[in-house]
C-alpha positions in Angstrom: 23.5 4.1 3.2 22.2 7.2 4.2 21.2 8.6 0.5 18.6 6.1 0.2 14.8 6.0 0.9 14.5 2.4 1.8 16.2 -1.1 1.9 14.4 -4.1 0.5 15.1 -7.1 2.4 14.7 -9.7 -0.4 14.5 -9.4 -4.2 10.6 -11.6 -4.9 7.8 -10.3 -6.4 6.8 -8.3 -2.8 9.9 -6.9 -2.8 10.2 -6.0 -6.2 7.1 -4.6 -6.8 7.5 -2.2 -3.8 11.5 -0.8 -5.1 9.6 -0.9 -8.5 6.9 1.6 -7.5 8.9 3.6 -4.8 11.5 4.7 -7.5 8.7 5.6 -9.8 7.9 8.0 -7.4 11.6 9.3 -7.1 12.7 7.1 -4.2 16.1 5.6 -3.8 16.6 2.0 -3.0 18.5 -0.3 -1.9 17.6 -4.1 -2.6 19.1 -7.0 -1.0 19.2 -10.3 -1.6 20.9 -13.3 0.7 20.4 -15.8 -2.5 22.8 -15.6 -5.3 20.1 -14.2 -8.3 17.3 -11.7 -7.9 13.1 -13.1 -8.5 12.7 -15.3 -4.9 11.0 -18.5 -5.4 10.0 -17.1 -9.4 13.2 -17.7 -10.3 13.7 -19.2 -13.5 16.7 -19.8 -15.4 17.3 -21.5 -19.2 18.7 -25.0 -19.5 18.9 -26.6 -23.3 16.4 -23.7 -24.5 13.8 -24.4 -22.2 12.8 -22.1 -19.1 13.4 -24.1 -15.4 11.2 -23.1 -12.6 14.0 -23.8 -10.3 11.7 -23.5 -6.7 8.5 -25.7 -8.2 5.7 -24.7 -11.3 4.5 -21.0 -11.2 1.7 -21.0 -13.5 0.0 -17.0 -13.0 -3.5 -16.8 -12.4 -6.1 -14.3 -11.2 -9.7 -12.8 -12.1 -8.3 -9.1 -11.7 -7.8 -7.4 -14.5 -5.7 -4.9 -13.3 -3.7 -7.3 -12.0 -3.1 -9.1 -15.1 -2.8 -5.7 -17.1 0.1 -4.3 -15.0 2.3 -7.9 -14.7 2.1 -7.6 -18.3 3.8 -4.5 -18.8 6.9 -6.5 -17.7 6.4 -9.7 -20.0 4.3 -11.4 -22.9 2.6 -14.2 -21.8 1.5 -17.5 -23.2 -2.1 -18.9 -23.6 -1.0 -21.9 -21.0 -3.7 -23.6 -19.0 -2.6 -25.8 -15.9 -4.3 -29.1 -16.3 -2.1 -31.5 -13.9 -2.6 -35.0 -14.0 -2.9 -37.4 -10.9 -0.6 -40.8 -10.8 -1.9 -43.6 -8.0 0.1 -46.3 -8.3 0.0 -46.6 -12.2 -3.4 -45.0 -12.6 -4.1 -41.7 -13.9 -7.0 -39.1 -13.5 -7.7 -35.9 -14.6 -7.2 -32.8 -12.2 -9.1 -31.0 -10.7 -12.0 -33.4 -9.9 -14.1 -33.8 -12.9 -16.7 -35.7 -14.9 -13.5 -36.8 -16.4 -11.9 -38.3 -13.1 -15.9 -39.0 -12.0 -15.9 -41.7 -15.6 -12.3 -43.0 -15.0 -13.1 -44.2 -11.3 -16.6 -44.7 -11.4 -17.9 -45.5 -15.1 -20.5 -42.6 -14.5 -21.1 -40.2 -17.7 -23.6 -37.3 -16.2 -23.3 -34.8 -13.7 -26.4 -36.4 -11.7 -24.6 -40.0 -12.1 -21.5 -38.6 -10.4 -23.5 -36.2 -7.7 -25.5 -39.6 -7.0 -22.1 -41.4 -6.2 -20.4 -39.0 -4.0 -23.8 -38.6 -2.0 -23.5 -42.3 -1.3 -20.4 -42.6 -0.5 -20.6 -39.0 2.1 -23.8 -41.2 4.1 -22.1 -44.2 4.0 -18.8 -42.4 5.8 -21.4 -41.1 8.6 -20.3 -37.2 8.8 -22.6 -35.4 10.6 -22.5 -31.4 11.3 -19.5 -29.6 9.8 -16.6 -31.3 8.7 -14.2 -31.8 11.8 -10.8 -31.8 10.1 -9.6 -32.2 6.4 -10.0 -35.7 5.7 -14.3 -35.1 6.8 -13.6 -32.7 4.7 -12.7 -33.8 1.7 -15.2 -36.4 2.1 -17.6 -34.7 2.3 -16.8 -32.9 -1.0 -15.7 -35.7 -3.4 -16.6 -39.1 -1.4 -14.3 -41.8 0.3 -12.7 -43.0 -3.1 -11.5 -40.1 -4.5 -10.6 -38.9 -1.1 -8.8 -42.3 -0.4 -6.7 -41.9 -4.0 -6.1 -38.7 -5.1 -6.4 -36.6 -1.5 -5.1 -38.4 1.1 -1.6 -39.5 0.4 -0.6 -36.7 -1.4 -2.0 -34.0 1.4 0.0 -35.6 4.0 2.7 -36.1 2.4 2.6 -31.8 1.5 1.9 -31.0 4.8 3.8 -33.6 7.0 0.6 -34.5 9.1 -2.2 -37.2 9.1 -5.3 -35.5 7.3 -7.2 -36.2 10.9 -4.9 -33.8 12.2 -5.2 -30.7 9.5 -8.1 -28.5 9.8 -11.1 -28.5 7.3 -10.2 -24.9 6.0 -7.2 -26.6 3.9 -9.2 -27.8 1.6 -12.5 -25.8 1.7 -11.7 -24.8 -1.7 -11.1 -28.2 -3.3 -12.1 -27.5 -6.7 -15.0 -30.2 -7.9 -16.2 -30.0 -11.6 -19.2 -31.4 -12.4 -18.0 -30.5 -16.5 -15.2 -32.3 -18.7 -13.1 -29.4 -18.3 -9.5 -30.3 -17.2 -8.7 -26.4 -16.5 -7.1 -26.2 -12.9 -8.5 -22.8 -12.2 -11.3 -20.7 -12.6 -9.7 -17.2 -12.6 -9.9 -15.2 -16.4 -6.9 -15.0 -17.2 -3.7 -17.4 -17.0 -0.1 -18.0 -18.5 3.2 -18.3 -18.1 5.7 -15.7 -19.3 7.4 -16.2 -22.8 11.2 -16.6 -21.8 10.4 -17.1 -17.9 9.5 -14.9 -14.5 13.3 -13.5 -13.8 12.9 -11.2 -17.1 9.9 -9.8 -14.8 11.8 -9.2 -11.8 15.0 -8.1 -13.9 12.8 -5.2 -15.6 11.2 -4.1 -12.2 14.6 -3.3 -10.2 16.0 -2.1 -13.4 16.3 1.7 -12.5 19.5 4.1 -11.5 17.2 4.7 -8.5 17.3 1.1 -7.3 21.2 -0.8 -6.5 20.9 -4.5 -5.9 23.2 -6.3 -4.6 22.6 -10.4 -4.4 24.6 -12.8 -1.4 23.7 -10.1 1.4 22.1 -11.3 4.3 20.3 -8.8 6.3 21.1 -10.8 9.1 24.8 -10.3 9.3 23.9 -6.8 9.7 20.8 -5.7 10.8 21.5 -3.5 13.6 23.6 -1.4 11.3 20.9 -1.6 8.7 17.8 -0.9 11.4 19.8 2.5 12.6 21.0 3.4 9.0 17.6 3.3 6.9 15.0 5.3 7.2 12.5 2.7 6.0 12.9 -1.1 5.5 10.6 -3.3 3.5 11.3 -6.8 5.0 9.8 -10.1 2.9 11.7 -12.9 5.1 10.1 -14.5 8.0 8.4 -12.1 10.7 9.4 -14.5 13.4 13.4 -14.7 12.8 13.0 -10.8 12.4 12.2 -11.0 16.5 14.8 -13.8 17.2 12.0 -16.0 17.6 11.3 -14.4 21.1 7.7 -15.1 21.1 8.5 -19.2 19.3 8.6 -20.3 16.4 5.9 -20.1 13.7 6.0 -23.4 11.4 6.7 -23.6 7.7 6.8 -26.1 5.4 10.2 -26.7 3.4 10.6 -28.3 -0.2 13.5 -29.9 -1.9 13.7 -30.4 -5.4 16.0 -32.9 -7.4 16.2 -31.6 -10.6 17.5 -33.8 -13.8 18.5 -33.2 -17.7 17.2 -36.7 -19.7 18.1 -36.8 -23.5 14.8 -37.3 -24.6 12.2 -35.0 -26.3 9.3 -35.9 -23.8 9.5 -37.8 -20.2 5.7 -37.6 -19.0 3.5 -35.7 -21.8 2.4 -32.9 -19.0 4.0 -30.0 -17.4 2.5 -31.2 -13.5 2.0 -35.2 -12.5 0.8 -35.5 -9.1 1.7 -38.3 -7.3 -0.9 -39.1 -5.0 -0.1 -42.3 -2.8 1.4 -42.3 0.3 4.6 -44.4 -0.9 5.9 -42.3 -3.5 8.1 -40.0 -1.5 7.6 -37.1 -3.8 4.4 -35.1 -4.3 4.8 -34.2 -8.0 7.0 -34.2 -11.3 7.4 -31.5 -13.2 8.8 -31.4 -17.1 9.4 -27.8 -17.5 9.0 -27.7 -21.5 5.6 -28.4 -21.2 4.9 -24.8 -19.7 5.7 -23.3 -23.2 4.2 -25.9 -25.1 7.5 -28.2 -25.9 9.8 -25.4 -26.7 13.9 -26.1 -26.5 16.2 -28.8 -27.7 14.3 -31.8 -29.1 16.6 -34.1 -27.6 16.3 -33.0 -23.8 14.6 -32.6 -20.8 14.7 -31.2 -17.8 12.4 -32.7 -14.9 12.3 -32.1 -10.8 11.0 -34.4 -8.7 9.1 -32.2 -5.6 9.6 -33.4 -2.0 8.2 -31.7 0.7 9.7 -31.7 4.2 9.6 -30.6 7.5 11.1 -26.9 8.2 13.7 -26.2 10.5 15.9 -23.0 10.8 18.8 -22.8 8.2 16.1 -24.8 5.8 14.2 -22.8 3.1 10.5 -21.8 4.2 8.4 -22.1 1.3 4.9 -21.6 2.9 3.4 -20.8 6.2 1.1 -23.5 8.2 -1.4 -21.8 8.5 -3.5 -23.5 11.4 -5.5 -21.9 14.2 -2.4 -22.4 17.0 0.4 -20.9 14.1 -2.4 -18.2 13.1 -2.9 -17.2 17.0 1.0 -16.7 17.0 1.9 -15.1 14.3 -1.2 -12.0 15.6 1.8 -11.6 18.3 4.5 -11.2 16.2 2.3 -8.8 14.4 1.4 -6.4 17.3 5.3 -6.6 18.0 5.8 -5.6 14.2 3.3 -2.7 14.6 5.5 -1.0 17.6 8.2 -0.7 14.8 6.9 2.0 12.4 9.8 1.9 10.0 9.7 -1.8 8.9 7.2 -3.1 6.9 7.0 -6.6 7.1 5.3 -8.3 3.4 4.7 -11.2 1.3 4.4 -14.9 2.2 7.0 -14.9 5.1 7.0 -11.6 6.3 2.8 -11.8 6.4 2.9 -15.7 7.3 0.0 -16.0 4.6 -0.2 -18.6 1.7 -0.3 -15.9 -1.2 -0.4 -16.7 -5.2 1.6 -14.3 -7.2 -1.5 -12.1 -8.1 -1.7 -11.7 -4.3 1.6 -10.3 -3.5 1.3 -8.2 -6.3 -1.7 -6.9 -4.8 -0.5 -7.2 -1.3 2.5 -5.5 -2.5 0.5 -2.3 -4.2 -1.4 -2.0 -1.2 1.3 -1.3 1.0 2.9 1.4 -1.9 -1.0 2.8 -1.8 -0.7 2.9 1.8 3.0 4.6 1.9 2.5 7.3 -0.8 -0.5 7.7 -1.5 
């Protein structure tokens, strides 16, 4: 242990980009992993010729060029353009909110038409001031229907709470359309990598500078790691780092159910959303879709997405971010800053809700910030 540079707690894209620059620059490391592959929640894997996104869809996104320019040195990627679809109870709409969904649920066919509608329907709901919590929220964005069918159900099942009870900021950002354009997000550029995300990863730590080694949990050992390191880049949750000794920060877990139908095509689109309260899962998604219906013909591969509340031995998947968990989570990182040699990064170790574009910059940041 002593003839490296650093150990990298966790093999995702924080972790990997950081042993991926690092050895560039003639650093030795160490990367461990407590799950059996390397890639985190990126992980994909090949079943019947088509690319699984075993831990939910990762569809890459951003408006940085840069960005965009250096995950590409690691894969080609497709021209795919994430336009989920909403299910409520049988009926389906267009995501995000568009003139398309504004037609479907309200027969209106201009942007005025639609504007008119939601302005109605905001008076009628009587919110006055800024919005309170999410569900004044979303009203006040898209009106009390579209709030009522393709917000509410689904945003408490994701986040385990009535919408009353989840600040506005959730869904500040809601994206509202006032165009026929069923394109998810605005960024510049978007895909999905030909052949999957692990290739990504798999190029990244591959280096004689960098040893992996997968089933290690720094846990087991982290006394003997925290003495023997000179530096550690940690990516799993700041609060288990401390033993939890100032509480525990809240996370949101996910369970997937994942199953192989001999057909060609199950639901026609990579993402349904499930938007009522009495569908127990949030979303569906058929995995050939993200490279346009490659693989066998006479298979499928879907996962059904339930969310669930976190508790420790579960899988984290994203922070909850609210003002009480935010408050917290400033302690544990004035407790992180009294420990020079760990850098704590990515969703977990930052307790922020990152996209991958974000912990890529996140990530060359911190290497900005270490070497240069």
């Amino acid at each position: 242990m002593e003839n490296y540079d650093y150990l990298v707690v966790g093999s995702g894209l924080f972790g990997s980009t950081f042993a991926y620059e690092a050895a560039k620059r003639g650093k030795r490391i160490k990367v461990i992993e407590k799950r059996d592959h390397i890639a985190g929640n990126i992980y994909t894997h090949e079943v019947d010729g088509i690319q699984v996104h075993q831990y939910g869809a990762h569809i890459f996104h951003t408006s940085n060029k840069q960005i965009w320019d250096y995950i590409q040195q690691f894969a080609e990627f497709n021209r795919y353009t994430n336009s989920p679809v909403a299910n409520y109870n049988g009926e389906m709409f267009n995501l995000p909110f568009n003139m398309n969904t504004f037609n479907k649920l309200w027969g209106v066919n201009t942007p005025d038409e639609a504007l008119k509608k939601i302005e109605e329907q905001k008076k009628k709901a009587r919110i006055v001031g800024e919005p309170k919590n999410l569900e004044e929220q979303a009203i006040s964005l898209v009106g009390t229907d579209i709030y009522e069918k393709l917000v509410k159900g689904y945003t408490e099942k994701q986040w385990g709470k009535k919408a009353t009870e989840l600040p506005a900021f959730i869904i500040r950002r809601l994206p509202v359309r006032l165009t026929y354009d069923n394109n998810y997000f605005n960024d510049l550029y978007q895909g999905i990598p030909i052949g999957g995300y692990t290739q990504i990863i798999k190029k990244m730590l591959d280096s004689e500078l960098i040893d992996v080694e997968t089933q290690t949990d720094f846990f087991e050992n982290k006394d003997q790691y925290l003495s023997t390191f000179p530096k550690i880049i940690f990516t799993g949750m700041i609060d288990e780092f401390f033993d939890y000794r100032l509480g525990e920060l809240e996370y949101r877990s996910l369970k997937f159910e994942t199953d192989e139908l001999n057909m060609n095509n199950y639901q026609g689109n990579a993402v349904i959303n499930y938007t009522d309260a009495e569908t127990p899962f949030t979303r569906i998604i058929e995995h050939k879709h993200f490279e346009f219906g490659n693989g066998d013909k006479n298979k499928t591969i879907i996962t059904r997405e339930y969310p669930a509340n976190w508790k420790r031995g579960d899988e984290p998947y994203y922070p909850m971010n609210d003002a009480k968990n935010n408050e917290l989570y400033k302690k544990y990182k004035e407790l992180a800053n009294t420990i020079p040699k760990v850098l704590f990064g990515g969703r977990l170790g930052q307790y922020r809700y990152y996209d991958m574009h974000q912990v890529i910059h996140a990530a060359l940041t911190a290497v900005s910030q270490e070497f240069d």
